[in-house]
Biotite code that builds the C-alpha atoms (Angstrom):
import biotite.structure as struc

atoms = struc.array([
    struc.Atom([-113.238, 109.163, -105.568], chain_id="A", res_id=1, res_name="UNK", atom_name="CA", element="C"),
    struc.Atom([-116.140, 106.968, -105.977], chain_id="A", res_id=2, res_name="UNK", atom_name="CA", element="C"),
    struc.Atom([-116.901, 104.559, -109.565], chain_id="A", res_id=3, res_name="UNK", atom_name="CA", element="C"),
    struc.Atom([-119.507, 106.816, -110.034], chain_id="A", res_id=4, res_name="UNK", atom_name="CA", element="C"),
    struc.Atom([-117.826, 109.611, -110.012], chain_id="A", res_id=5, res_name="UNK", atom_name="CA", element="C"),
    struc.Atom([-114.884, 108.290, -111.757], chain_id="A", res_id=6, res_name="UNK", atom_name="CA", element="C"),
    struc.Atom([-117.360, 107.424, -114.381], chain_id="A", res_id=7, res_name="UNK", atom_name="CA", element="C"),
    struc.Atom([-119.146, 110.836, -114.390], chain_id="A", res_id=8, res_name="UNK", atom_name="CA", element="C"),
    struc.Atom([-115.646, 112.723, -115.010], chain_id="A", res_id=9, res_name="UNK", atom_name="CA", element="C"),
    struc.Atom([-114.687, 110.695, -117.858], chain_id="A", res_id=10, res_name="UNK", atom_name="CA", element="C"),
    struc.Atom([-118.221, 111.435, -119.490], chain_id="A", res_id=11, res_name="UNK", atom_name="CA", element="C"),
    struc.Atom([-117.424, 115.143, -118.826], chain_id="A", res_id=12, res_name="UNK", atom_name="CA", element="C"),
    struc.Atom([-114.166, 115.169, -120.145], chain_id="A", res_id=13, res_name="UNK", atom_name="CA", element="C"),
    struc.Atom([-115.728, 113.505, -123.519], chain_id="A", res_id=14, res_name="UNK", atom_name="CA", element="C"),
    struc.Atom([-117.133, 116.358, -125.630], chain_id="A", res_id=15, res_name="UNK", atom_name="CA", element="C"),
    struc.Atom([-121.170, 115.807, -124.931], chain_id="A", res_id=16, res_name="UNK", atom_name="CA", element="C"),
    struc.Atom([-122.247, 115.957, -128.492], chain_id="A", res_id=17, res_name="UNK", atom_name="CA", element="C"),
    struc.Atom([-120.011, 113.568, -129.844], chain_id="A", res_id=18, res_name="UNK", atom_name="CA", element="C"),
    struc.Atom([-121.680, 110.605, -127.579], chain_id="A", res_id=19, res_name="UNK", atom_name="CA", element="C"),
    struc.Atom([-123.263, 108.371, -129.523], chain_id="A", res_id=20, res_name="UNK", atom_name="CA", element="C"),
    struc.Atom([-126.815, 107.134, -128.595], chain_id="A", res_id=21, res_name="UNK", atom_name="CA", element="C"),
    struc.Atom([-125.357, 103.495, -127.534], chain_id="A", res_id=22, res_name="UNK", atom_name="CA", element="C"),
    struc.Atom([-123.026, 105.552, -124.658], chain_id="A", res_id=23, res_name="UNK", atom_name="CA", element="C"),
    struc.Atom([-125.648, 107.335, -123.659], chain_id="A", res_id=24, res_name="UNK", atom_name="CA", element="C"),
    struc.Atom([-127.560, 104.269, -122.789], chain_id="A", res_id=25, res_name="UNK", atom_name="CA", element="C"),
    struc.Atom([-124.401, 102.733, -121.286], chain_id="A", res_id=26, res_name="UNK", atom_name="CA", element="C"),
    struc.Atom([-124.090, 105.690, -118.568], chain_id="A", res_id=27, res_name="UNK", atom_name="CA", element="C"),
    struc.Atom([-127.658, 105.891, -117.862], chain_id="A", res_id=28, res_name="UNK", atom_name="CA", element="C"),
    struc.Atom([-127.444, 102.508, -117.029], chain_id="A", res_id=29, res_name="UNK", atom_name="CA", element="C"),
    struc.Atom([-124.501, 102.914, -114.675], chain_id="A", res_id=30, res_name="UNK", atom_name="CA", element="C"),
    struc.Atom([-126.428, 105.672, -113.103], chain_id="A", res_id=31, res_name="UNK", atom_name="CA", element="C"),
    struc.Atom([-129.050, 104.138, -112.634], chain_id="A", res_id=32, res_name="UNK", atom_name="CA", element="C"),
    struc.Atom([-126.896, 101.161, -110.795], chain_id="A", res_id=33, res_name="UNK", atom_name="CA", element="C"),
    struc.Atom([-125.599, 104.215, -109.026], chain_id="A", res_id=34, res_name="UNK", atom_name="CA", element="C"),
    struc.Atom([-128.812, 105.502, -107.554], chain_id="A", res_id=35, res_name="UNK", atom_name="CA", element="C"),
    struc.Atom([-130.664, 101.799, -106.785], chain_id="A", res_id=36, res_name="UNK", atom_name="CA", element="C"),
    struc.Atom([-127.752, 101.595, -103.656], chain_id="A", res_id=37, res_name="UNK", atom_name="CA", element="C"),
    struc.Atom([-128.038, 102.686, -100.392], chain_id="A", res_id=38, res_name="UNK", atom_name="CA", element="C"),
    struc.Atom([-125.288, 104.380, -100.136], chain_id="A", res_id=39, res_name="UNK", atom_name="CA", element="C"),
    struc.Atom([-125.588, 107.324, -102.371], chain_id="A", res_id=40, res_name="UNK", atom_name="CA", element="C"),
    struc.Atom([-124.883, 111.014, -101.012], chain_id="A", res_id=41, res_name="UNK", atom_name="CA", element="C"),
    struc.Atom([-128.249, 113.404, -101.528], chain_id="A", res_id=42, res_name="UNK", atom_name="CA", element="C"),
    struc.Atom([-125.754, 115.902, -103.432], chain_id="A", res_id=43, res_name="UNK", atom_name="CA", element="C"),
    struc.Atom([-124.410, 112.705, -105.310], chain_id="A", res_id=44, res_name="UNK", atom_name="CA", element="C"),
    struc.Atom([-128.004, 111.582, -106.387], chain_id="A", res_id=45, res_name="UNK", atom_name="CA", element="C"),
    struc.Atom([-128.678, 114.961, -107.662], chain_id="A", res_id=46, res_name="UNK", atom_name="CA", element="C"),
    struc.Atom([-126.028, 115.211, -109.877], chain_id="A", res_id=47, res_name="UNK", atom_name="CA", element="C"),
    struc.Atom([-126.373, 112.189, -111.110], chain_id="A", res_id=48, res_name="UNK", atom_name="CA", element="C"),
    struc.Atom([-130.432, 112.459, -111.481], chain_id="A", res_id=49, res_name="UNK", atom_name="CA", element="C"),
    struc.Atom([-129.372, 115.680, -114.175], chain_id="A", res_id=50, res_name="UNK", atom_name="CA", element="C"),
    struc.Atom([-126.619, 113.846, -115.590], chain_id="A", res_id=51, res_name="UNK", atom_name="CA", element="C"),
    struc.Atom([-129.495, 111.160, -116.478], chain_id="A", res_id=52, res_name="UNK", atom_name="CA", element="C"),
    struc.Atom([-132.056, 113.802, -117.322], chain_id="A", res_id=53, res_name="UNK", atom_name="CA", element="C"),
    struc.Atom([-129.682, 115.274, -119.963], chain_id="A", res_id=54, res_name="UNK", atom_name="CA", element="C"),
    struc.Atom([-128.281, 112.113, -121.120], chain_id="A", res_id=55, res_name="UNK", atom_name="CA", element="C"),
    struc.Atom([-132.212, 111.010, -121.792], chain_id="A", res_id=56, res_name="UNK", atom_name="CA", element="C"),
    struc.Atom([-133.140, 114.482, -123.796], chain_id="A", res_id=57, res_name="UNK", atom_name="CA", element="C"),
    struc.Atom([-130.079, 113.927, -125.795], chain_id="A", res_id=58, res_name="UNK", atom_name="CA", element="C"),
    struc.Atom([-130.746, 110.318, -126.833], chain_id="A", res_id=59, res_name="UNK", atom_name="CA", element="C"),
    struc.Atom([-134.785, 111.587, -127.474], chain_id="A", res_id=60, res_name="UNK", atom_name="CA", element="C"),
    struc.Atom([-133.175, 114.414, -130.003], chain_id="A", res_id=61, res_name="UNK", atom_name="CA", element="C"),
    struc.Atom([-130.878, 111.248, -131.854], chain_id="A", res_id=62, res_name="UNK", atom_name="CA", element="C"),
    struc.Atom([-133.491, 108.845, -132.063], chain_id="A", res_id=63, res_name="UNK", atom_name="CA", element="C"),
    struc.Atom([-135.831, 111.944, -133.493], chain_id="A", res_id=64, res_name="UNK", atom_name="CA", element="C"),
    struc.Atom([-133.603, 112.788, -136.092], chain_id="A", res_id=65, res_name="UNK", atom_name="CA", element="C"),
    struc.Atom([-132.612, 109.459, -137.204], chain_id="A", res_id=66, res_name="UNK", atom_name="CA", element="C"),
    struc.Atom([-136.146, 108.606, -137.546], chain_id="A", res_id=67, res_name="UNK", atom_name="CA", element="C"),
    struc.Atom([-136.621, 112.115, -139.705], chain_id="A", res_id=68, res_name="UNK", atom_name="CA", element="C"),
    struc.Atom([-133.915, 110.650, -141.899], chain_id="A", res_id=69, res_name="UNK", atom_name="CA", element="C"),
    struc.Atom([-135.672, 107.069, -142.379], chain_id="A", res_id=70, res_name="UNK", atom_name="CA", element="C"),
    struc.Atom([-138.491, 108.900, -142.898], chain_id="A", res_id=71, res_name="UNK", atom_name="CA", element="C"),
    struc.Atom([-136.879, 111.670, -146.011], chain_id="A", res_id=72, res_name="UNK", atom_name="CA", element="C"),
    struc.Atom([-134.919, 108.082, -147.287], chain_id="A", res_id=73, res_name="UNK", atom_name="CA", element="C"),
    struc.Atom([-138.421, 106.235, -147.658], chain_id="A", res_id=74, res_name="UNK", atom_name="CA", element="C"),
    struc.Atom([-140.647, 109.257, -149.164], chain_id="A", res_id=75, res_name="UNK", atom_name="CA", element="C"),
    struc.Atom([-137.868, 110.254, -151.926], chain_id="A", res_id=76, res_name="UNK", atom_name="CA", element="C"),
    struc.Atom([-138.376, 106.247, -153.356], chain_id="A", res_id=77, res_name="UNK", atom_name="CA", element="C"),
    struc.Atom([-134.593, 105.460, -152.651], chain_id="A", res_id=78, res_name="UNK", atom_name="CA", element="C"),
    struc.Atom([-135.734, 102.527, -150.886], chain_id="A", res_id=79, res_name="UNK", atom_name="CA", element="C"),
    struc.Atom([-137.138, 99.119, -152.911], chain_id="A", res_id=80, res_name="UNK", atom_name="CA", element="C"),
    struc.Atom([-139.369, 96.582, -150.743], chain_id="A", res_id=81, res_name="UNK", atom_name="CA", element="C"),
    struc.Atom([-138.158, 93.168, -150.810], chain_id="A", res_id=82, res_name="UNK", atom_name="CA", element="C"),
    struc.Atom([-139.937, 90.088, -150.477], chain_id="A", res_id=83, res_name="UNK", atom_name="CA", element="C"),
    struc.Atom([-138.471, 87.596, -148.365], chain_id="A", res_id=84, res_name="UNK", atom_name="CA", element="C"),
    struc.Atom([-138.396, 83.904, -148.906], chain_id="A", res_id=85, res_name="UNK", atom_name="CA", element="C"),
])
């Protein structure tokens, strides 16, 4: 079994919602290390190529909802602007 695909099962054994944003970046980083070689399998670059796809919708959704939240923080007045020295 390849690193990749080590890597690739222990993603899939990890429940896919509880990833945080920061492992998401991590693995599509090793994929994409993955796919720049030469030696990568057609069936192997597919798999990873949807493994990448999904990690990249799921980090989109995070980053969306996290910036909803900044935004609902900022428009209820919780938040005080500070002047810096």
């Amino acid at each position: 079994m390849s690193k990749s695909q080590e890597a690739q099962r222990e993603f899939a054994d990890k429940d896919d919602a509880a990833l945080s944003l920061e492992e998401r970046l991590r693995r599509l980083e090793e994929i994409l290390l993955r796919l720049e070689q030469d030696d990568v399998a057609l069936e192997e670059s597919l798999g990873l190529f949807e493994e990448g796809v999904g990690h990249v919708r799921d980090a989109e959704r995070i980053l969306a909802q996290t910036e909803l939240r900044v935004e609902e923080l900022l428009s209820k007045g919780d938040v005080q602007d500070m002047e810096l020295d």
